[in-house]
C-alpha angles and dihedrals in degrees: 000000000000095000084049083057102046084040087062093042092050089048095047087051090052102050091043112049090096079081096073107054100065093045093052099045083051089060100033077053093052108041109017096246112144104267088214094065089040098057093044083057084045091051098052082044088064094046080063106054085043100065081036105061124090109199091217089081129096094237122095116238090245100054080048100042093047098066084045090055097042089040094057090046098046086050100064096043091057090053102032096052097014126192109326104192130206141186115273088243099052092048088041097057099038087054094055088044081053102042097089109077091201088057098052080051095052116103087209095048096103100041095059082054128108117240087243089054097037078063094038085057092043091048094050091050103042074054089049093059108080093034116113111259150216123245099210089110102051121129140176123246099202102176095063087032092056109073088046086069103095145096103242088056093051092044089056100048087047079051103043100047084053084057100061116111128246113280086028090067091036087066099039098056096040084055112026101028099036097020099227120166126255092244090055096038093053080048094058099037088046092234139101130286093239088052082052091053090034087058100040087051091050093053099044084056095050085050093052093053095036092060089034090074099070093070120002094194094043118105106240143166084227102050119133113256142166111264127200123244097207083043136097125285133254125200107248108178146038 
């Protein structure tokens, strides 16, 4: 019975994981966050509607899988960037030079602005990262999607997220599956919100390399890269 069960979420994984990618390139779009880290945290987002559904329901297991993506991801930007605040006028006046669609398109747009307006419009933006977003403007990028839908790829990540260690998967649940904040998390597990993010890092790295080795010139979410200290986190284990 419980193999039958882990045999239809695994299905379900594997047929939908069409459904990241776009979601992850909108918000690495959107806020400059690497898209690689992002669909790995939409991904796990994924594993966890997925053992969440119940197929008795009315909703289809896309319109239930896709708030669990976006959540997780949203998640991990608000506590990856967190709340940059900046003075009423300065928003006030990067949102009217903005204002014009045709402006923000335009190759020569920055260069007719004023030093003060060229950092109005920084500021607003750097604010506008961590925000919650629409998703009006998603698209799919097929060519680099393409190659994650198997079902080898899907089988080793199943695998290499089983292989996590202990306090790797602990994290990673606490923040990815049940979307629990660092702060929380670091409560429950009696530790510190940067060993949190130390461990959740970690584990995000050993999952990249793990799933890289199916195809090393495949492009892949998963695909091993070289991640900046100083830099963001990403989350690494269940």
């Amino acid at each position: 019975m419980m193999n039958a069960k882990l045999k239809r979420r695994n299905k379900q994984i594997e047929e939908h994981l069409q459904l990241v990618r776009p979601i992850a390139l909108h918000y690495a779009f959107r806020t400059g966050q690497d898209k690689e880290d992002l669909t790995q945290v939409g991904m796990l987002g994924l594993i966890r509607a997925a053992q969440f559904f119940q197929s008795s329901k009315s909703v289809p297991f896309t319109a239930f899988a896709k708030p669990h993506i976006r959540g997780a991801i949203l998640h991990y930007l608000r506590d990856s960037l967190g709340p940059v605040k900046i003075p009423r006028r300065i928003e006030e006046r990067a949102q009217a030079l903005l204002r014009d669609s045709t402006w923000v398109d335009s190759a020569s747009f920055f260069e007719k602005l004023s030093a003060v307006d060229r950092s109005a419009i920084e500021s607003y933006k750097q604010k506008g990262r961590w925000y919650p977003l629409d998703h009006q403007f998603i698209t799919a990028d097929k060519d680099q999607w393409s190659e994650l839908v198997n079902r080898e790829r899907n089988q080793m990540l199943m695998n290499a997220l089983e292989r996590l260690d202990c306090q790797e998967f602990a994290v990673v649940d606490h923040v990815v599956l049940r979307g629990e904040s660092l702060r929380s998390t670091a409560s429950y597990l009696g530790i510190s919100c940067m060993t949190v993010q130390r461990r959740v890092k970690r584990a995000l790295r050993r999952l990249a390399d793990d799933c890289a080795e199916l195809s090393p010139d495949a492009v892949s979410p998963l695909r091993k890269q070289a991640f900046d200290p100083s830099g963001s986190v990403a989350p690494r284990s269940l």
